[in-house]
C-alpha positions as CSV (number, residue, x, y, z in Angstrom):
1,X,17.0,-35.6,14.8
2,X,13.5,-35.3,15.3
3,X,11.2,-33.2,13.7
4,X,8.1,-32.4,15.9
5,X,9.8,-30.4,17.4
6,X,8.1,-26.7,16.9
7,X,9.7,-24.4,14.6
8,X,11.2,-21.5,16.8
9,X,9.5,-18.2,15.8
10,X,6.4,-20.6,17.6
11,X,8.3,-19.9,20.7
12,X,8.1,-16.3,20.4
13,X,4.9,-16.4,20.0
14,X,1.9,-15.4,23.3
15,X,-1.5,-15.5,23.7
16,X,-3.2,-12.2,23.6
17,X,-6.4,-11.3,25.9
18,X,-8.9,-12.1,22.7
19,X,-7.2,-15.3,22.0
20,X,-5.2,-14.5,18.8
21,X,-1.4,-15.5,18.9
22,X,0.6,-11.9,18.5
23,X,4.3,-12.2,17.5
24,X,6.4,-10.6,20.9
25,X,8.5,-8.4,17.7
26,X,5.3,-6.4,17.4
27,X,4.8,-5.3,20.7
28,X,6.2,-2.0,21.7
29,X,7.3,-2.0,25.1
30,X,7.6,1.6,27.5
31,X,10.7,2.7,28.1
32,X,11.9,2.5,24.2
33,X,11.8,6.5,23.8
34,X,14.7,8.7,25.5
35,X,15.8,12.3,25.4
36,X,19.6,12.9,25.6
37,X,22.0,15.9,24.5
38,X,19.1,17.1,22.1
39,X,18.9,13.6,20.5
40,X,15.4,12.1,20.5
41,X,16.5,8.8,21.1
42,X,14.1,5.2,19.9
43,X,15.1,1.9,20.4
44,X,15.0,-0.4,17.9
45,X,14.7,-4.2,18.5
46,X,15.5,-6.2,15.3
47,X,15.6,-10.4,14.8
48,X,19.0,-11.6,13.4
49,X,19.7,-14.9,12.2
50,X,22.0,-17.3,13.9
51,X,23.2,-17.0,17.4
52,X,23.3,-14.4,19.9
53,X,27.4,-13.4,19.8
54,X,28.9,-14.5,23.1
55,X,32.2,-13.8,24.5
56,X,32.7,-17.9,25.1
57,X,31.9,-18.9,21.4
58,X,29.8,-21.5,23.5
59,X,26.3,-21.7,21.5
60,X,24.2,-23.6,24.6
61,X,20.6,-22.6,22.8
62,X,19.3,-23.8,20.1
63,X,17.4,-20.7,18.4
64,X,18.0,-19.6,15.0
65,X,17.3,-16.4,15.9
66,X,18.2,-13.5,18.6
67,X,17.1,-10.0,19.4
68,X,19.2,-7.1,19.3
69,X,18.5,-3.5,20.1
70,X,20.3,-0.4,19.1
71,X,19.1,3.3,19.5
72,X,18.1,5.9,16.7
73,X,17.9,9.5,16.8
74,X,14.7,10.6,15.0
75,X,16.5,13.8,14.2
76,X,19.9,13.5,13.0
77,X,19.5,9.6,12.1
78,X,22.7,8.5,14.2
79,X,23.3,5.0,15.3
80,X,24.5,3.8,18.2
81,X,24.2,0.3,20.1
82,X,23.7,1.9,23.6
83,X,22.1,5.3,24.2
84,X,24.6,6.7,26.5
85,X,27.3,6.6,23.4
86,X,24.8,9.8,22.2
87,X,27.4,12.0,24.4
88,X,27.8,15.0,21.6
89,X,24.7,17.2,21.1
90,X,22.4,16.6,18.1
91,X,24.1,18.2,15.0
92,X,20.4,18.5,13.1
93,X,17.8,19.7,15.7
94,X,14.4,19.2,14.3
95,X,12.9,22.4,12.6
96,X,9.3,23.9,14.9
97,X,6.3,22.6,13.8
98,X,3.9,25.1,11.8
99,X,2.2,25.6,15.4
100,X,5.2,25.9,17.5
101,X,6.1,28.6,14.5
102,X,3.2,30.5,14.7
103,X,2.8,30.2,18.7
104,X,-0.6,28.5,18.7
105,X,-1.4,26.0,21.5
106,X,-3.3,22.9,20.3
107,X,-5.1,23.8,23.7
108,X,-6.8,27.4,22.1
109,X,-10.3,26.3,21.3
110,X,-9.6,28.8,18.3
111,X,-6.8,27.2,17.0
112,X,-8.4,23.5,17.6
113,X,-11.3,24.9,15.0
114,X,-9.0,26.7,12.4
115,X,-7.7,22.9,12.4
116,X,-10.7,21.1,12.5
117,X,-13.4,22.9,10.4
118,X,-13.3,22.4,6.6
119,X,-12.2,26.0,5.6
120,X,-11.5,27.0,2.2
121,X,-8.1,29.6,1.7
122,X,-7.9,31.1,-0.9
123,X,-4.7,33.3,-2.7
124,X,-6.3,35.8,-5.6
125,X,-3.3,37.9,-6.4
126,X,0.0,38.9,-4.8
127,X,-0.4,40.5,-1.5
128,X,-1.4,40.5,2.1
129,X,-5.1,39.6,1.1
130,X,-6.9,36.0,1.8
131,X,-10.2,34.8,1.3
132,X,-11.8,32.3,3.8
133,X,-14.8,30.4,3.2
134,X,-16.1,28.4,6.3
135,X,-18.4,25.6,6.3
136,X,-21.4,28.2,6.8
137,X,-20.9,29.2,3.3
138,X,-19.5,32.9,4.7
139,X,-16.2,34.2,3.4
140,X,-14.1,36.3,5.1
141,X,-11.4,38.6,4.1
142,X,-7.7,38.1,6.3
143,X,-5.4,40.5,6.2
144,X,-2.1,39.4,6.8
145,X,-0.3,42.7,7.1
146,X,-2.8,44.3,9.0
147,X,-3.7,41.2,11.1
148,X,-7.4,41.7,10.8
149,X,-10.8,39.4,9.6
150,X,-13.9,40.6,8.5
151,X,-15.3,37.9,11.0
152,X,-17.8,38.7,13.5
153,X,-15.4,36.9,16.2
154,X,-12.5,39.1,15.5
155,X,-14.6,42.0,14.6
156,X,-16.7,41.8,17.9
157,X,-13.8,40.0,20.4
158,X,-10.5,40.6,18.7
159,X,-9.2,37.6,20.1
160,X,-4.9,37.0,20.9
161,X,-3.4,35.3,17.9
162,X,-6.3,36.4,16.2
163,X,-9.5,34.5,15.1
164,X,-9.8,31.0,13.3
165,X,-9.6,32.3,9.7
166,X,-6.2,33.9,10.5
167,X,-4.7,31.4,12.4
168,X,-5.7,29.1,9.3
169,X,-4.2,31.0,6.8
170,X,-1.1,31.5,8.6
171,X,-1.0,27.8,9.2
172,X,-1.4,26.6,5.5
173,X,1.2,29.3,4.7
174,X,3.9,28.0,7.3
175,X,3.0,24.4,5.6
176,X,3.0,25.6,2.3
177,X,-0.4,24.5,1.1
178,X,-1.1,28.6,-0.1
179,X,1.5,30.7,-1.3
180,X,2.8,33.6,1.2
181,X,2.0,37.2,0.2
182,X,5.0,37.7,-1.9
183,X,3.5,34.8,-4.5
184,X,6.3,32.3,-3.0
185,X,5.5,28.8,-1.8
186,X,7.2,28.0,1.9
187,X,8.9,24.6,2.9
C-alpha cells in the first residue's frame, strides 16, 4: 500500500477567494434554518468516522469519514434525522424577548437610543421611582406607575411608548439588570 497518497480530510479541503485552504465543515450553507409546527428547526452537519451506512454493506470509497445531517429545534432541543418527522407542535415555545415584551420596535429611533446610549438606571428604594443618568451628565426621574420622565423629550413631545429613559428602565427591568418596583429581581 502506498503512502503518498493524501490523508483524506485534504480532500475536503477548497481554496478560498484570499488563498487560504477553509475546511468545507466550516462553511454554513443557506437553506440550513426551517420553521415547522412552531419548531425552529437548524440543521446540523456532523463528520463520523468510518463509512457512510449503506443498504448494500458494499463500501466502494475509501474515506474514513462521512457527513451526516440531522435537524435541531432551538427551542424544545428535539432530534430528529429529517425535518418533516417534526409533525407535533413545539411543546416549549421560546418565551418574548424583553422588546417583543415591552412592544418596542428595534425600528423606533427611541428605542434604538435607550439601547445604544450608555445610560445609568438606578433603583433607590422600593417603588415606582428610577433615576436615569444619560451620557450628558443629566438625570432624570421615571415613573413607572405614572408613566412619565422629567425629560425635555417626554416633557415637550410625550412620545408613544414613552421617551428613552423609560423604555430603558423598562427594558433592564424585563432583563433583570434592576429590580422591579416591588424590590424583586425578574428572570
Amino acid at each position: 500500500m502506498s503512502t503518498d497518497r493524501p490523508i483524506q480530510s485534504e480532500t475536503h479541503r477548497e481554496r478560498s477567494t484570499d488563498g487560504e485552504f477553509s475546511n468545507d465543515r466550516s462553511q454554513s450553507y443557506p437553506g440550513d434554518t426551517a420553521r415547522l409546527n412552531g419548531h425552529e428547526l437548524v440543521a446540523i452537519d456532523e463528520w463520523l468516522p468510518g463509512k457512510a451506512p449503506s443498504p448494500y454493506d458494499i463500501d466502494l470509497t475509501d474515506s474514513y469519514e462521512y457527513r451526516t445531517r440531522y435537524w435541531r429545534c432551538r427551542k424544545c432541543g428535539h432530534e430528529r434525522n429529517h425535518r418533516d418527522e417534526f409533525t407535533a407542535s413545539c411543546d416549549n415555545p421560546q418565551p418574548p424577548t424583553a422588546l417583543e415584551a415591552g412592544g418596542y420596535s428595534i425600528d423606533d429611533p427611541r428605542t434604538r437610543r435607550a439601547l445604544n446610549e450608555k445610560l445609568d438606571v438606578r433603583f433607590g428604594t422600593v417603588g415606582p421611582i428610577y433615576e436615569v443618568e444619560s451620557e450628558s451628565g443629566n438625570t432624570y426621574k421615571v415613573d413607572l406607575e405614572a408613566a412619565t420622565c422629567t425629560c425635555p423629550d417626554f416633557e415637550q413631545r410625550q412620545p408613544d411608548n414613552g421617551c428613552k429613559h423609560l423604555r430603558r428602565v423598562d427594558l433592564e427591568i424585563r432583563t433583570g439588570l434592576v429590580p422591579a418596583p416591588d424590590g424583586t429581581f425578574s428572570r
